[in-house]
PASEBA-1860 file (N, C-alpha, C; in nm, 3 decimals):
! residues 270
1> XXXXXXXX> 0.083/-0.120/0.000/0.000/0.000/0.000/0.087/0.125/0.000 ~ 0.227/0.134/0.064/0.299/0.242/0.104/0.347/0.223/-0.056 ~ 0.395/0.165/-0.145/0.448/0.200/-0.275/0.318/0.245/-0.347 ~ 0.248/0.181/-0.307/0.149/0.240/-0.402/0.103/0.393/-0.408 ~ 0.076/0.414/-0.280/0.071/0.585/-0.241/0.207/0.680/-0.325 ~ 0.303/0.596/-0.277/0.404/0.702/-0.309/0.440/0.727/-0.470 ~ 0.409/0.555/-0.550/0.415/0.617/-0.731/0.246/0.698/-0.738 ~ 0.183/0.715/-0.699/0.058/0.792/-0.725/0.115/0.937/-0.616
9> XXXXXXXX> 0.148/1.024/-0.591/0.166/1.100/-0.584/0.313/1.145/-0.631 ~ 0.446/1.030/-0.667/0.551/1.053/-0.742/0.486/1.138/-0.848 ~ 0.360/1.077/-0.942/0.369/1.038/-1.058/0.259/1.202/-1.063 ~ 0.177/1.240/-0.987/0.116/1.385/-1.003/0.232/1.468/-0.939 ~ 0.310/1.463/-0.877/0.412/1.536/-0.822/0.447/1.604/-0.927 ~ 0.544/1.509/-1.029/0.610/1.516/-1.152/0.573/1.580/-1.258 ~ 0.406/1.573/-1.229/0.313/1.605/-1.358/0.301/1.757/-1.299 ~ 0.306/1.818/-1.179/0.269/1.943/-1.151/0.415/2.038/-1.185
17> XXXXXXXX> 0.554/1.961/-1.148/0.663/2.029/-1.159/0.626/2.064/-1.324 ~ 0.593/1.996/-1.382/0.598/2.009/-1.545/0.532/2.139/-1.584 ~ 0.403/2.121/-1.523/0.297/2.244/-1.536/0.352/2.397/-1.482 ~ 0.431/2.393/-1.387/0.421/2.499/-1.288/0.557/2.569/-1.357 ~ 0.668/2.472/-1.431/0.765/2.572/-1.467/0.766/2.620/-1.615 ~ 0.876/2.691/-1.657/0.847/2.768/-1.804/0.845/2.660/-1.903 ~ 0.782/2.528/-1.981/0.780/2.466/-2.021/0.698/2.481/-2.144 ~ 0.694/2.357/-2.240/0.644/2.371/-2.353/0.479/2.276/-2.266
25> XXXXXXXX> 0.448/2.262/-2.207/0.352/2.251/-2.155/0.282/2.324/-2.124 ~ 0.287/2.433/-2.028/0.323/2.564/-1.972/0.251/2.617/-2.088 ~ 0.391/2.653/-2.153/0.306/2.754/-2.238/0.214/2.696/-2.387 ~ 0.197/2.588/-2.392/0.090/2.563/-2.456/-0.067/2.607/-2.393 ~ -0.059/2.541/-2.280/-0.186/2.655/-2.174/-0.177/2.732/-2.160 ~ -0.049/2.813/-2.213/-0.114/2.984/-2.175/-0.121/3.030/-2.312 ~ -0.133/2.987/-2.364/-0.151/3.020/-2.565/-0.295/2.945/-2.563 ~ -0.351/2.856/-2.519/-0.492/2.803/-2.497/-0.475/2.730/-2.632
33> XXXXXXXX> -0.369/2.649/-2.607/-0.369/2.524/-2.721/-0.372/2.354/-2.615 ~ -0.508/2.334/-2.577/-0.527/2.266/-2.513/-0.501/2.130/-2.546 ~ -0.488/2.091/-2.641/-0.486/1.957/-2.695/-0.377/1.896/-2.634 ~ -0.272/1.927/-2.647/-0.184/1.849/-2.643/-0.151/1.828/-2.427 ~ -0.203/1.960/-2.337/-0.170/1.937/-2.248/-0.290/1.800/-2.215 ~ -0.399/1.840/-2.245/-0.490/1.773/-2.218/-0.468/1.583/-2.237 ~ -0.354/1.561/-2.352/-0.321/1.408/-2.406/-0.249/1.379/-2.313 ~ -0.168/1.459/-2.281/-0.052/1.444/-2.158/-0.108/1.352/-2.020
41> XXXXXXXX> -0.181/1.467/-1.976/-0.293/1.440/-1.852/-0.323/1.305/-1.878 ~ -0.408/1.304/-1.986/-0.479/1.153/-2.030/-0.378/1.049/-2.033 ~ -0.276/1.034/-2.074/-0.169/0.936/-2.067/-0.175/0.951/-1.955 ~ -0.051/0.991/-1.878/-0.031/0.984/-1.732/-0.151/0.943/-1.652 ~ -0.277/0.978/-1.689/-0.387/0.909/-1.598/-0.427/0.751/-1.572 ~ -0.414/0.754/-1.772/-0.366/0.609/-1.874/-0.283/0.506/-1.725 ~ -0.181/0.569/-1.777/-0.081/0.528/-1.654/-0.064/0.451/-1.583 ~ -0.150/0.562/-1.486/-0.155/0.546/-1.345/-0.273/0.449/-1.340
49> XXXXXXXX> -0.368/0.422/-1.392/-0.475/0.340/-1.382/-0.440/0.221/-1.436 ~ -0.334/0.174/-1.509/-0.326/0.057/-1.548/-0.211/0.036/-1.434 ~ -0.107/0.091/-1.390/-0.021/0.053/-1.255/-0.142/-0.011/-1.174 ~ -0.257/0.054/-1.120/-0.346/0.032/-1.022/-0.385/-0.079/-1.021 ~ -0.452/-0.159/-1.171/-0.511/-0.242/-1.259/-0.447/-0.385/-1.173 ~ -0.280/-0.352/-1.231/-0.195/-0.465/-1.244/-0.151/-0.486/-1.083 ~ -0.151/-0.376/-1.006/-0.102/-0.374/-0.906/-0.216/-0.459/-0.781 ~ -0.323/-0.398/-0.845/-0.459/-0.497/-0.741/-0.510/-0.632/-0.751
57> XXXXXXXX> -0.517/-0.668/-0.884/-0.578/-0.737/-0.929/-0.527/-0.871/-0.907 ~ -0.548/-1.042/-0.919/-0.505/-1.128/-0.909/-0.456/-1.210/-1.016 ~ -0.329/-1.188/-1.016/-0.194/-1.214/-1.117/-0.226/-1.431/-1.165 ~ -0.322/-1.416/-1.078/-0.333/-1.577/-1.100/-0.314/-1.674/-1.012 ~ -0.389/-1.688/-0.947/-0.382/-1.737/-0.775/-0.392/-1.896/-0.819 ~ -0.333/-2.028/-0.777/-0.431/-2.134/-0.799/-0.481/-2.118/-0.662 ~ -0.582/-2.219/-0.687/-0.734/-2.183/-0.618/-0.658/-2.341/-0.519 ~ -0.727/-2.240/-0.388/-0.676/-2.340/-0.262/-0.763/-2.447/-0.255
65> XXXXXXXX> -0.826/-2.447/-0.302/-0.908/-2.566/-0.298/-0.927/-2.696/-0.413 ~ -0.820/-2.639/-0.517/-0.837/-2.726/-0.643/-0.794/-2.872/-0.596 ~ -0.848/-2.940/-0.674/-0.845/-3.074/-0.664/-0.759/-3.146/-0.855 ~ -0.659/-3.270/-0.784/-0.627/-3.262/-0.895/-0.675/-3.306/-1.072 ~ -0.797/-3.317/-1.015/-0.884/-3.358/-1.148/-0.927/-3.251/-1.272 ~ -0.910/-3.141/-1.132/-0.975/-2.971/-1.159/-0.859/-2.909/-1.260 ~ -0.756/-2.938/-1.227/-0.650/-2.882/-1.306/-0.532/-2.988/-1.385 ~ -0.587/-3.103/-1.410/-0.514/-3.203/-1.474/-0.468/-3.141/-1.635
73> XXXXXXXX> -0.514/-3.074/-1.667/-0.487/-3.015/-1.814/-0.398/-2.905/-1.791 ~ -0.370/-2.847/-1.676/-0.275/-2.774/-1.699/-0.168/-2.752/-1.596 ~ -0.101/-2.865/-1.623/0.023/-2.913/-1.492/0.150/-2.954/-1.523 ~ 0.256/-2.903/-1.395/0.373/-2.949/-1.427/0.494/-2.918/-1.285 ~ 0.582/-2.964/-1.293/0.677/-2.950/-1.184/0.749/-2.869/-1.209 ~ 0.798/-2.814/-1.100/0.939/-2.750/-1.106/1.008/-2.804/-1.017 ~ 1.151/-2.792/-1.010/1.259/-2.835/-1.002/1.243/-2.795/-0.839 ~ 1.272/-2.855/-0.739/1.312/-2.746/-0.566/1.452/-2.696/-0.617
81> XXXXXXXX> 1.392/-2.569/-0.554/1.511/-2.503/-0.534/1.604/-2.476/-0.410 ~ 1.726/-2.476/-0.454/1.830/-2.522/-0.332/1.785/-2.425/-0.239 ~ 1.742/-2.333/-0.227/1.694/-2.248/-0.090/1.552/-2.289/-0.031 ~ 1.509/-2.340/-0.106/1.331/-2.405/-0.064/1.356/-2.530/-0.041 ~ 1.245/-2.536/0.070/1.236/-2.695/0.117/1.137/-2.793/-0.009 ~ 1.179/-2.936/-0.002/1.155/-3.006/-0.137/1.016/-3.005/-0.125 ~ 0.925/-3.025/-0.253/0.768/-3.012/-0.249/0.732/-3.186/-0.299 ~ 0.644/-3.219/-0.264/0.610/-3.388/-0.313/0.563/-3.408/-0.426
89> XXXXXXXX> 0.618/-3.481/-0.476/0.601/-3.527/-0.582/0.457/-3.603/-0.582 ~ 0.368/-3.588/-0.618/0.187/-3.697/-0.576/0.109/-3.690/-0.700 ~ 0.174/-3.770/-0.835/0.105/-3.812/-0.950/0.132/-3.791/-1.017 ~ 0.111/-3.869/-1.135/0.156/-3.888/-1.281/0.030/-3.863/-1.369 ~ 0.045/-3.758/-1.480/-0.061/-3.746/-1.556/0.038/-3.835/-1.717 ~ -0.079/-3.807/-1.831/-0.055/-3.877/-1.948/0.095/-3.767/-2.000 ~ 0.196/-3.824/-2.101/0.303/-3.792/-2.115/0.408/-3.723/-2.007 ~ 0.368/-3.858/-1.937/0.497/-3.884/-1.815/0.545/-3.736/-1.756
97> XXXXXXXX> 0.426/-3.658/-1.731/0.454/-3.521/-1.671/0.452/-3.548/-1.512 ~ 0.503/-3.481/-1.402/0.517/-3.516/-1.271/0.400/-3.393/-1.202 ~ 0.332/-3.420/-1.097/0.215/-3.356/-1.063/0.347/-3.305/-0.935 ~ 0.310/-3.175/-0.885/0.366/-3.126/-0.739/0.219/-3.050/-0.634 ~ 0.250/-3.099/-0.533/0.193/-3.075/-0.424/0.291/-2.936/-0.367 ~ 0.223/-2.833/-0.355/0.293/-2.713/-0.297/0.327/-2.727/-0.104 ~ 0.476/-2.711/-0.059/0.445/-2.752/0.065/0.407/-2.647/0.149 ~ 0.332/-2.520/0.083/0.391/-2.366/0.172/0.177/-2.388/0.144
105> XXXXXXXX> 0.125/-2.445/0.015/-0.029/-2.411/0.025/-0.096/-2.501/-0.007 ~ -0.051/-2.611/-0.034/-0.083/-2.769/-0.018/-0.221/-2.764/-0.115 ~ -0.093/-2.726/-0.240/-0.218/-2.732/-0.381/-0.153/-2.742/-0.481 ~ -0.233/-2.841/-0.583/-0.100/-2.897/-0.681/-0.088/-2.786/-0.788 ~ 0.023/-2.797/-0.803/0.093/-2.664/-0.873/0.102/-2.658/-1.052 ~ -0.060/-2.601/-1.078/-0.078/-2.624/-1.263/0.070/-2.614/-1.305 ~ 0.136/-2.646/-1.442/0.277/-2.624/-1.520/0.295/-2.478/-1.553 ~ 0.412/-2.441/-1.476/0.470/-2.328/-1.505/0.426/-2.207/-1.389
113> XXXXXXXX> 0.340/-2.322/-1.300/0.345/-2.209/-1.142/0.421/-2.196/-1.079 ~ 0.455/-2.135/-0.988/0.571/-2.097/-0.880/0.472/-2.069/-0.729 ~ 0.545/-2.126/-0.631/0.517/-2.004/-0.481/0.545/-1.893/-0.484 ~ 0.487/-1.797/-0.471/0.535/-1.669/-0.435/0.588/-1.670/-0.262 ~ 0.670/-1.605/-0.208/0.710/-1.617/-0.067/0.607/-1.505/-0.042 ~ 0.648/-1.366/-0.110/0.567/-1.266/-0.074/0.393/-1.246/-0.063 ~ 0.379/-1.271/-0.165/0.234/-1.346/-0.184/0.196/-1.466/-0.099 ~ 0.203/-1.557/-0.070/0.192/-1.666/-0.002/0.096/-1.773/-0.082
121> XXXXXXXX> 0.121/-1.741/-0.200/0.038/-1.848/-0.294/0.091/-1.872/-0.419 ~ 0.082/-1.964/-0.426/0.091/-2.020/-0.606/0.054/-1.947/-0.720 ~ 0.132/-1.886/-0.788/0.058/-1.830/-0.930/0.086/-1.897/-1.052 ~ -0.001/-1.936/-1.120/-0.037/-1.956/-1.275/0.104/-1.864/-1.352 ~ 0.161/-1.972/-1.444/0.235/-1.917/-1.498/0.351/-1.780/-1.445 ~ 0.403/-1.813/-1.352/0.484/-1.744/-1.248/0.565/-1.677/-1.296 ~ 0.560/-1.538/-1.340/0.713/-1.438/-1.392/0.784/-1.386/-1.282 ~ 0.746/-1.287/-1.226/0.829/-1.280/-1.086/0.765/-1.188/-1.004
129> XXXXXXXX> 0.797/-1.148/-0.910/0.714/-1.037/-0.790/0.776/-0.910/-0.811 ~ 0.721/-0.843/-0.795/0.732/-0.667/-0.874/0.739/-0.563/-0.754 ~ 0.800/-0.568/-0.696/0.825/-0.471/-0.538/0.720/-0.357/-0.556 ~ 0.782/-0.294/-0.729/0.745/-0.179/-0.707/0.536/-0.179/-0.743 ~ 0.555/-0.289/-0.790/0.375/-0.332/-0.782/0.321/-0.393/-0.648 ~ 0.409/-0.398/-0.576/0.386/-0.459/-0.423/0.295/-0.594/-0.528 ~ 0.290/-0.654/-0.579/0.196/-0.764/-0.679/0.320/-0.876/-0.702 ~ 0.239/-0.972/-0.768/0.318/-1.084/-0.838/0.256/-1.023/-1.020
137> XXXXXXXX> 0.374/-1.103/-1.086/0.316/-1.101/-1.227/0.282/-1.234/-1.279 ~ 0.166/-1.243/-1.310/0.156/-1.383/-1.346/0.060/-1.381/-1.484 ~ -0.009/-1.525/-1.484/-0.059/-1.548/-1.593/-0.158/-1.434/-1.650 ~ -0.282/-1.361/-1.541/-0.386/-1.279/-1.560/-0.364/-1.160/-1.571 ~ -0.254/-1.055/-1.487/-0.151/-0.972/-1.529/-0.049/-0.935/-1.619 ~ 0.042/-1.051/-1.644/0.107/-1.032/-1.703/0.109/-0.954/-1.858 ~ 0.040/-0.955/-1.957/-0.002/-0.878/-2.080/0.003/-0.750/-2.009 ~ -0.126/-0.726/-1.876/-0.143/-0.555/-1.854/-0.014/-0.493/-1.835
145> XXXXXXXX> 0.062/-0.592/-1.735/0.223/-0.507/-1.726/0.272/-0.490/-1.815 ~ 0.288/-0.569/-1.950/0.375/-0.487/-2.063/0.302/-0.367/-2.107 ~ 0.191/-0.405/-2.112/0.115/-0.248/-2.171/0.136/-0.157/-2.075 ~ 0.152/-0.163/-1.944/0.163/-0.058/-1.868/0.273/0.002/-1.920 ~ 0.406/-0.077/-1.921/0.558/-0.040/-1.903/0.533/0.038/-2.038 ~ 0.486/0.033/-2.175/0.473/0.060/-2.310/0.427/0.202/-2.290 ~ 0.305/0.210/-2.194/0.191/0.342/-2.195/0.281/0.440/-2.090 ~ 0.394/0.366/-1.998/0.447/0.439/-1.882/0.609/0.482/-1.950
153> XXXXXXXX> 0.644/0.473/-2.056/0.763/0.485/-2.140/0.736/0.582/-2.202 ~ 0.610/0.582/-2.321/0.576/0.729/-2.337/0.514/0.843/-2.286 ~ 0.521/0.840/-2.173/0.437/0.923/-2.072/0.613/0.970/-2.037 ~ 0.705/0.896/-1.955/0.857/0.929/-1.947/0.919/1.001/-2.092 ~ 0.907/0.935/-2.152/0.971/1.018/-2.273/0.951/1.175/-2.306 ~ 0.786/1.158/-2.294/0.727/1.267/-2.342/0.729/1.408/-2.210 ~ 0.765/1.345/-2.140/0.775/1.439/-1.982/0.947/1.475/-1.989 ~ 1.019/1.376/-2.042/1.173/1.447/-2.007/1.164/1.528/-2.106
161> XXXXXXXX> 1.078/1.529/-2.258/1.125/1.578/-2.364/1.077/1.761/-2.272 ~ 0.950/1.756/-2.195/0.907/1.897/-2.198/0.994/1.927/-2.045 ~ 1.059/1.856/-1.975/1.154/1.963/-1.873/1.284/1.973/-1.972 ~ 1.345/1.938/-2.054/1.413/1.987/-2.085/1.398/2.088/-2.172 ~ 1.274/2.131/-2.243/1.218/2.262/-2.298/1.255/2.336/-2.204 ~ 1.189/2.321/-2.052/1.220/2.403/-1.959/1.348/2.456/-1.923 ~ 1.424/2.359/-1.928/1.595/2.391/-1.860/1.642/2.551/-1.932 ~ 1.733/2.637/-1.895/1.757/2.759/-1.951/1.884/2.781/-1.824
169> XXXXXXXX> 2.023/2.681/-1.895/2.102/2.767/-1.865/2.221/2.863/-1.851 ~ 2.256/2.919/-1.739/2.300/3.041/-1.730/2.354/3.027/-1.576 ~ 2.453/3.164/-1.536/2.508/3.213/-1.450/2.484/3.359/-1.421 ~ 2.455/3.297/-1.287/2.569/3.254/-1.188/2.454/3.108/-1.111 ~ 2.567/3.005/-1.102/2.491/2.889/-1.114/2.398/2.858/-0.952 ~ 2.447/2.928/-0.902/2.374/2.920/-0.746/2.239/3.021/-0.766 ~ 2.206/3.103/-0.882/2.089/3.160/-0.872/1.990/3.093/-1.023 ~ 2.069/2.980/-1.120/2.012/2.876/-1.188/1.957/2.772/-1.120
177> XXXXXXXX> 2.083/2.738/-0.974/1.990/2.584/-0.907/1.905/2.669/-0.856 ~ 1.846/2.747/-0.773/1.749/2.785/-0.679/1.594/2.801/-0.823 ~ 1.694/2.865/-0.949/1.487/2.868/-0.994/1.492/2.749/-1.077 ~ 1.568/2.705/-1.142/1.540/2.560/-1.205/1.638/2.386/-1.109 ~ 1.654/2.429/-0.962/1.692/2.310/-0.934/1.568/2.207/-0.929 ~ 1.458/2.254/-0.932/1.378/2.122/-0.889/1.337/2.104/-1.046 ~ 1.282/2.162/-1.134/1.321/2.080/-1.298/1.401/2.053/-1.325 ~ 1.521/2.050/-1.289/1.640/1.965/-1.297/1.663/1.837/-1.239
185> XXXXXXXX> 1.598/1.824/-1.138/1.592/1.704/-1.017/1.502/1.632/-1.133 ~ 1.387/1.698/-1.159/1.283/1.638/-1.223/1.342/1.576/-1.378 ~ 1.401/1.625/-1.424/1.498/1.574/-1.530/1.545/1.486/-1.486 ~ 1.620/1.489/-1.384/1.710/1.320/-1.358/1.645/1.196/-1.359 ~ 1.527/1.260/-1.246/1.453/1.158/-1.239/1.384/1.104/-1.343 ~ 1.311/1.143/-1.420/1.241/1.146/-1.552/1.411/1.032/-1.628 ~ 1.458/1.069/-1.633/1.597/1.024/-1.731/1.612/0.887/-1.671 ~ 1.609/0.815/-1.551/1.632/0.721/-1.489/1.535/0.667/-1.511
193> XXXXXXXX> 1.403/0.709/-1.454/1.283/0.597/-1.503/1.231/0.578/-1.641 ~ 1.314/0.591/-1.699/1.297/0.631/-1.871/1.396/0.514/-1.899 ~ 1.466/0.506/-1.893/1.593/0.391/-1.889/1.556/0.277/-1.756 ~ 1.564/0.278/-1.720/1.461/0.158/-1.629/1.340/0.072/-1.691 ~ 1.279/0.177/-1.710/1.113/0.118/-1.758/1.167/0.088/-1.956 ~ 1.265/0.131/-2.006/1.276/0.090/-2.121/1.381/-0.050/-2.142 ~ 1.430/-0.084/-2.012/1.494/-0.190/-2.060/1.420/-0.278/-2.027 ~ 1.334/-0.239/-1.929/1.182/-0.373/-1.853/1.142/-0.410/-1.969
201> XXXXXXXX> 1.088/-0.311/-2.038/0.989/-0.329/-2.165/1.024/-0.450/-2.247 ~ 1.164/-0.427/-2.316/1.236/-0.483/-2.396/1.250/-0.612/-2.345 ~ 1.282/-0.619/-2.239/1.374/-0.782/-2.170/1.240/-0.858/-2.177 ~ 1.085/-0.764/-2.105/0.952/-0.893/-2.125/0.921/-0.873/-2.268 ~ 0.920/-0.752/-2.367/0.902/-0.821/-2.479/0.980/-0.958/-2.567 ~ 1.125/-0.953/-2.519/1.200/-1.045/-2.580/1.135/-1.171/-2.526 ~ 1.135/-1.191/-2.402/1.069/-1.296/-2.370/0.943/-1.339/-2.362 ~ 0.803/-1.273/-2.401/0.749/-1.321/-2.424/0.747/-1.348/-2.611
209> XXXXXXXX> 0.831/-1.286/-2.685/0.835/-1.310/-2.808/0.873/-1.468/-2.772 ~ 0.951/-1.519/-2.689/0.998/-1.663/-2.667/0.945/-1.773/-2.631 ~ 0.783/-1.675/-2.576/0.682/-1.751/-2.454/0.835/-1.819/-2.345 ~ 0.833/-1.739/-2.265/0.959/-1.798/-2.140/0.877/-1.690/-2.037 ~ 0.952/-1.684/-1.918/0.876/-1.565/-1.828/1.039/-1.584/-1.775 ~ 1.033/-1.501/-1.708/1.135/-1.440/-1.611/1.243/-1.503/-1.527 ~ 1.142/-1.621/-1.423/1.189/-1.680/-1.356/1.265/-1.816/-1.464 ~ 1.161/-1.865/-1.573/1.198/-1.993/-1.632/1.352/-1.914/-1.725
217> XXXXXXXX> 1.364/-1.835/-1.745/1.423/-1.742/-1.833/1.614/-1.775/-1.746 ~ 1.572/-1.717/-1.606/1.694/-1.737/-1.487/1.707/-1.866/-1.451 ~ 1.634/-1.971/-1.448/1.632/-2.052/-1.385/1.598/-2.187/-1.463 ~ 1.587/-2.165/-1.578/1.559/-2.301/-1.622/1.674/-2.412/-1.586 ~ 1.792/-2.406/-1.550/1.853/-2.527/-1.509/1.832/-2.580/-1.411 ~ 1.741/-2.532/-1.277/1.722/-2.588/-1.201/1.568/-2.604/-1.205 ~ 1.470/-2.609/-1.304/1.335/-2.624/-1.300/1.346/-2.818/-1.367 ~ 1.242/-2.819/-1.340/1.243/-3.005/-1.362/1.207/-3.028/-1.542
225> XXXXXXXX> 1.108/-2.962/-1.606/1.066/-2.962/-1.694/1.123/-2.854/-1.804 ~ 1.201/-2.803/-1.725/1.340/-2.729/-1.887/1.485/-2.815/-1.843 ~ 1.494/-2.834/-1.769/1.674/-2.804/-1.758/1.706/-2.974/-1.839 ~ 1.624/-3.041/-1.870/1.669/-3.171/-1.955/1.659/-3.103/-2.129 ~ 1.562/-3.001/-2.148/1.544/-2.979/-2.267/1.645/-2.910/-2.315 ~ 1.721/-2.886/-2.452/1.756/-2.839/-2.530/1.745/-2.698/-2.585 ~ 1.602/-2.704/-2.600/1.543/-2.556/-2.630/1.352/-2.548/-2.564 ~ 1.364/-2.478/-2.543/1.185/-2.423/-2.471/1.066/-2.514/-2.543
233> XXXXXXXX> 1.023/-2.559/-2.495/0.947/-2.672/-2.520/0.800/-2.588/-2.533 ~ 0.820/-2.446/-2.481/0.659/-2.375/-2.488/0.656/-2.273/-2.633 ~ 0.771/-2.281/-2.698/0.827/-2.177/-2.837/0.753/-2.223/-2.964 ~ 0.668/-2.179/-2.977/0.625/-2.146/-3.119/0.613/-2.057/-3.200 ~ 0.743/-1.985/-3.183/0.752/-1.862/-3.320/0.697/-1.736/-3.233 ~ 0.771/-1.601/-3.276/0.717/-1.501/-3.184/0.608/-1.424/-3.256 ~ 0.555/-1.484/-3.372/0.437/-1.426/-3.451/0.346/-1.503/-3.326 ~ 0.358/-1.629/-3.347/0.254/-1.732/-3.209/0.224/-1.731/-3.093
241> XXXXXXXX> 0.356/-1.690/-3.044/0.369/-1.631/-2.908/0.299/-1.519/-2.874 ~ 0.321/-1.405/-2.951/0.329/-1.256/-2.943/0.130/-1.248/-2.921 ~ 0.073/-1.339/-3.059/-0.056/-1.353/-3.037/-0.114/-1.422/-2.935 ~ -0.058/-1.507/-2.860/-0.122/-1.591/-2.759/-0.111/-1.495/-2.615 ~ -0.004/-1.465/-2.587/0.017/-1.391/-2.473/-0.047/-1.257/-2.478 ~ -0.098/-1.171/-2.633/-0.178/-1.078/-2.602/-0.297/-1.070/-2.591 ~ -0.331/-1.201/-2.698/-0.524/-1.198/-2.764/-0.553/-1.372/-2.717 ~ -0.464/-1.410/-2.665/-0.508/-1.577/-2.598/-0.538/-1.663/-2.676
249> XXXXXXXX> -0.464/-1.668/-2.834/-0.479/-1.732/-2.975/-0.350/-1.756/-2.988 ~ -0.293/-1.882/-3.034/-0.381/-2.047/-3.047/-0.393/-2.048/-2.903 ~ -0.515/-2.121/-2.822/-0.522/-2.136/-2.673/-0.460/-2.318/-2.696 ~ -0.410/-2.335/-2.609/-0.425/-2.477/-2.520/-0.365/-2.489/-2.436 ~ -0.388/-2.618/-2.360/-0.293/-2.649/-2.199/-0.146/-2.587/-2.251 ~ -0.050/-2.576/-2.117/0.077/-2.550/-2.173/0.125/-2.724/-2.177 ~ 0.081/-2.820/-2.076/0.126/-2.942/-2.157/0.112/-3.016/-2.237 ~ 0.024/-2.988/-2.313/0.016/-3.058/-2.469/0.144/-2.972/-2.517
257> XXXXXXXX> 0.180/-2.846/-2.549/0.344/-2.835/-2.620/0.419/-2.901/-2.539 ~ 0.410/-2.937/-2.431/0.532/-2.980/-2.355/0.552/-3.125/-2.366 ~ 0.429/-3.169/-2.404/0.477/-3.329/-2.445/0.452/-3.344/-2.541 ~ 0.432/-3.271/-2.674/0.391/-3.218/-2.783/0.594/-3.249/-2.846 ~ 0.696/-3.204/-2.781/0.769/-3.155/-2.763/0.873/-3.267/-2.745 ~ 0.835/-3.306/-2.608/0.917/-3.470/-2.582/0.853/-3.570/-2.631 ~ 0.747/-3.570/-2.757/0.763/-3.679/-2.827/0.825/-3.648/-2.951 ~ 0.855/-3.521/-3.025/0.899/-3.483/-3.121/1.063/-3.548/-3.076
265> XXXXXX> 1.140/-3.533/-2.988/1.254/-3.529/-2.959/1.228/-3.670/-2.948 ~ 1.193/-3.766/-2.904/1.178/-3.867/-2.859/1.186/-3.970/-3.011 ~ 1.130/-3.913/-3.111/1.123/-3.960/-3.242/1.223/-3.996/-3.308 ~ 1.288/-3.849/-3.306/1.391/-3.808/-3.329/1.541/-3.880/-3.305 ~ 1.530/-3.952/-3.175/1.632/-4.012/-3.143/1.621/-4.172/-3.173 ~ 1.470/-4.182/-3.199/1.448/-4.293/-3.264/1.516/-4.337/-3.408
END
């Protein structure tokens, strides 16, 4: 809740320094050429309402009560990890996939879930936990966060482009910091989360062009169901990918590719 407060008033903070100094913002409102301050506003609102979106909402909980009949179509193990205590192994579905029992929420863990520590639950398709979303990113989220980072890149861009309209300078430099030190601050800052939020963008677009997430991305050598494979067993082209992870086309379990996958290889060595 405390991050959340603080990027929602970061984020009008930023938007008022913009307004209040000699800027091409600025003086578009005082020429009464409203359009463009008005798009501004609307992005940044854009924004801030999809941060909210992604930040509240449930990234993909499995359901504490599932039973494993309930989610037999969409299951798989991961590997324990050397800092986590081991989870049980309790069933075999068709193409010799391994069922896991979670030991932190004692619910079998669909393919490609994770525990969250922070969260205290299992999410669907597990990318990683987002501090600054106080959230997990997972299967039901995950799309909104790239669009956020996309809609929150040009909102940065378009905000450093108008404090540096503002900047004007000159000497003597102790009477430049006092009227433009805080659009200057506001520049830095603007410049950092501009480069931050643009390499986020990029690293989840690359990977979901790959269908991979984050964690499988770091960690596939110690997950149970990559670290024998060769290459990503969930990859079908980032035209395929790109459409499934935005518009949910082609749909199916993720283990039909996954044993879709180890019988292709399996042929193969035949």
């Amino acid at each position: 809740m405390l991050v959340r407060t603080g990027h929602t008033v970061l984020t009008w903070g930023i938007t008022l320094v913009l307004f209040l100094h000699d800027t091409e913002l600025r003086q578009w409102e005082e020429q009464g050429e409203l359009f463009l301050p008005l798009t501004f506003l609307l992005l940044v609102l854009g924004s801030l309402l999809l941060y909210l979106a992604v930040s509240l909402m449930d990234p993909g909980y499995v359901a504490t009560q599932a039973q494993p009949q309930d989610v037999l179509h969409n299951w798989d193990p991961v590997a324990p990890e050397e800092d986590e205590p081991k989870e049980e192994q309790t069933a075999m579905v068709p193409q010799a996939i391994p069922l896991r029992r979670c030991r932190y929420c004692l619910v079998l863990q669909p393919l490609r879930a994770r525990h969250c520590r922070e969260c205290r639950r299992c999410v669907r398709r597990y990318d990683h936990h987002c501090p600054w979303m106080e959230n997990c990113v997972g299967e039901r989220n995950h799309p909104l966060f790239v669009a956020y980072l996309a809609l929150q890149l040009v909102v940065l861009l378009w905000g450093l482009c108008l404090a540096w309209s503002g900047l004007q300078f000159f000497r003597p430099w102790g009477l430049w910091l006092r009227s433009t030190g805080l659009l200057f601050t506001t520049f830095l800052l603007l410049s950092f989360f501009a480069l931050v939020v643009g390499l986020l963008l990029a690293s989840h677009l690359y990977l979901v062009a790959r269908n991979t997430t984050t964690w499988e991305f770091i960690s596939s050598h110690r997950i149970a169901y990559l670290r024998q494979r060769t290459s990503n067993p969930f990859d079908r082209g980032p035209t395929r990918n790109l459409a499934h992870f935005f518009c949910g086309w082609p749909s199916g379990p993720w283990e039909t590719l996954w044993a879709g996958e180890e019988e292709g290889g399996s042929s193969q060595v035949v």
